[in-house]
N, C-alpha and C positions, 0 to 999 in steps of 0.2 A: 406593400406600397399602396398609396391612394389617392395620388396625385393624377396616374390615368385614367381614373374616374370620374374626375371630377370634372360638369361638360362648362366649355366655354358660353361666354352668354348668346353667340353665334347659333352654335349647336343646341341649346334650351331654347332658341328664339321658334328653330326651323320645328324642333319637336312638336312646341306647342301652336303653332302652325297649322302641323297635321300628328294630333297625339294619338292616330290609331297608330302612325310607322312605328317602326322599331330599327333604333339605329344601331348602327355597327363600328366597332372600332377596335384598336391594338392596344396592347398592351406588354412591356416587355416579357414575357410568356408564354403568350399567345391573345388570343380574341376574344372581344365580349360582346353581347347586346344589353342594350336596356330600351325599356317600353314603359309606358306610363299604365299605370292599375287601373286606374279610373279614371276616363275622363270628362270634362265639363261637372266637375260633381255638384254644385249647386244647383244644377238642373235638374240634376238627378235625385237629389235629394226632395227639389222642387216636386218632380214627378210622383214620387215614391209617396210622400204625406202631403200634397195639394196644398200645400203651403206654403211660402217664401221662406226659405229658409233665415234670411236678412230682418224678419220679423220682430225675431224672437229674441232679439236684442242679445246675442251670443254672435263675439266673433266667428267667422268663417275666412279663414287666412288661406282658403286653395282653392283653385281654379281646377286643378288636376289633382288627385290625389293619390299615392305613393310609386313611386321610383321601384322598378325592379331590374337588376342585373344579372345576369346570365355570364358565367365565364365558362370556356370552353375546356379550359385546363385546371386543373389545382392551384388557388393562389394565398398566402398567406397574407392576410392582410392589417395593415397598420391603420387601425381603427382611431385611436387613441394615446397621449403621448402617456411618460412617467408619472403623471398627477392626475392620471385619470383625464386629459381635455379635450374634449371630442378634433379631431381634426377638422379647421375651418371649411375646407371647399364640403365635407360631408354636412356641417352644420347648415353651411348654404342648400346645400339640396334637401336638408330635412324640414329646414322653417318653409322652404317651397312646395313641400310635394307631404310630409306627413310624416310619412313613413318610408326609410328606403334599404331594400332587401338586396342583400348579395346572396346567390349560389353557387355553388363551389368556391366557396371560400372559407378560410378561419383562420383565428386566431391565433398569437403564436403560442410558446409552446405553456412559458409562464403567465403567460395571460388566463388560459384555457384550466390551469392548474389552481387559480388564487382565486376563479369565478366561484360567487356560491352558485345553488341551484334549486329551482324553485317548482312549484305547481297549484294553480289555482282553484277553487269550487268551478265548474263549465257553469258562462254566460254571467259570470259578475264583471261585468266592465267597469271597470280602475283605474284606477294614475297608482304610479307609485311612489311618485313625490311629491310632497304637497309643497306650498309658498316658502314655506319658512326653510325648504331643504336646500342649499345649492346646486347637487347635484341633481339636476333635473333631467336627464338622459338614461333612459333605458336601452343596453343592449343587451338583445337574448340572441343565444347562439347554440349551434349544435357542431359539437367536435368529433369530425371523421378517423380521432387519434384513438377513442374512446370504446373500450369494446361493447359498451351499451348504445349510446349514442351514435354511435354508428350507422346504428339501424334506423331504416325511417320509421318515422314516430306516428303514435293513432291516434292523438292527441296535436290542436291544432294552434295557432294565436289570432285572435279577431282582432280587426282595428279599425276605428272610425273615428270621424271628428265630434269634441267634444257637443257640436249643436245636433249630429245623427242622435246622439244617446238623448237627449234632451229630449227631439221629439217624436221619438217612440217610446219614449217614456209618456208622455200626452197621447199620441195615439193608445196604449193599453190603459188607457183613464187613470193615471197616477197620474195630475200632472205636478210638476215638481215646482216647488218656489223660486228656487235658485238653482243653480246647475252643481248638481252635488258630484263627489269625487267615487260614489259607485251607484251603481245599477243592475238590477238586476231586469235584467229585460230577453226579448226574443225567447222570453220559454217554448213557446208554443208556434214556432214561425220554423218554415223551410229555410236552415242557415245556405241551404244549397242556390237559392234562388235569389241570395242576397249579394253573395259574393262578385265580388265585379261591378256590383252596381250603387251598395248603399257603404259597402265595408269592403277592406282587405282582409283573406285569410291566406296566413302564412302555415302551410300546411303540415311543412316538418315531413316531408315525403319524397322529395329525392333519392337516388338509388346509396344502395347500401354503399359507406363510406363517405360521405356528399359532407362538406363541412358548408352552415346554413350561416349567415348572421344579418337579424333583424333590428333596425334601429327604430325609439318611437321618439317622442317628444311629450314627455306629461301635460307640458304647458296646454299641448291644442289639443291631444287626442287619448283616448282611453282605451284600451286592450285589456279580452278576457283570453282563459281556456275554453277550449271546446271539444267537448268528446261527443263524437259522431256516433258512438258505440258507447251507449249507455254501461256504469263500472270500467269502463277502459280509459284509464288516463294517462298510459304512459307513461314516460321514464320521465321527470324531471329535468326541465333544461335550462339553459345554461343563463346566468343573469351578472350584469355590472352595470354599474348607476356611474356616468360622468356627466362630467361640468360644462 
């Protein structure tokens, strides 16, 4: 189900209000929290490279950037319908927020079965659809069904908006013409010291059995791999492209 998820404009007002809280609520299940990942991120962006973000003539569509959920209990979740199409209230909170993570959650059974699975070079930041694709939704996921998957993973996902990547691409003196659809950036930077502030990383690290699922948006934002652990990438996880 995914309709207890999704917050009234009420409830997204008070959030953003005050986006340190973290709010709580029911579910037929049991309880969830969500918190917002980052927030005021053009500030932070501002901070981070002393420069306007709004500059650089690249939109920046988020005030806060990604949703993360916390459920208390195991829930299967109805992501998307038979044709692949994102459920709307989640649509609404992804063109708002970025990116937005559920834990303890997954997919069902044939979902989970029909997903290909992927793994990327660490720190090429990408879209994986471009204009011409309709399917422009990426969900990646980790299934607690799975006896590999299972296990938290050493291998991580980054995710930032498309004008982060832009200008730290200019901060390492590449600068780029146009905002292209990869990057390779952050070689040489503390991923540790970034997280929470310029990017989200979905870490793939909840306790053994933990079903993860990550949704992004190609349109505004770009996601790589990251292996913390130089040669450790990991098992391959879980990917589907909707509409």
């Amino acid at each position: 189900m995914t309709a207890d998820f999704v917050f009234t404009p009420e409830q997204i007002a008070r959030l953003e209000r005050d986006p340190a809280r973290v709010l709580e609520g029911q579910w037929s299940g049991g309880r969830f929290t969500a918190n917002l990942a980052i927030s005021h991120y053009p500030a932070r962006l501002a901070e981070h490279y002393a420069v306007d973000p709004a500059s650089v003539g690249l939109p920046l569509d988020f005030e806060h950037f990604g949703l993360v959920f916390e459920l208390d209990t195991p829930c299967e979740l109805a992501v998307y319908d038979g044709e692949r199409r994102l459920d709307e209230g989640l649509r609404g909170l992804l063109d708002r927020y970025g990116t937005v993570i559920f834990r303890n959650a997954y997919l069902a059974e044939r979902e989970r079965q029909s997903a290909q699975r992927s793994i990327f070079p660490s720190l090429h930041f990408h879209i994986d659809r471009g204009s011409t694709q309709p399917d422009r939704i990426s969900l990646f996921f980790r299934d607690p069904f799975d006896p590999l998957q299972r296990e938290p993973r050493s291998s991580s996902t980054l995710i930032l908006a498309n004008v982060a990547a832009y200008l730290q691409s200019l901060k390492e003196g590449r600068p780029p013409h146009e905002f292209k659809a990869l990057y390779q950036i952050f070689q040489d930077e503390d991923i540790g010291a970034l997280d929470g502030r310029i990017m989200v990383n979905q870490s793939w690290t909840a306790p053994c059995g933990t079903g993860e699922i990550c949704l992004v948006n190609n349109d505004t934002v770009l996601h790589a791999s990251y292996y913390a652990r130089e040669r450790d990438k990991g098992y391959p996880i879980g990917v589907r492209y909707l509409f």
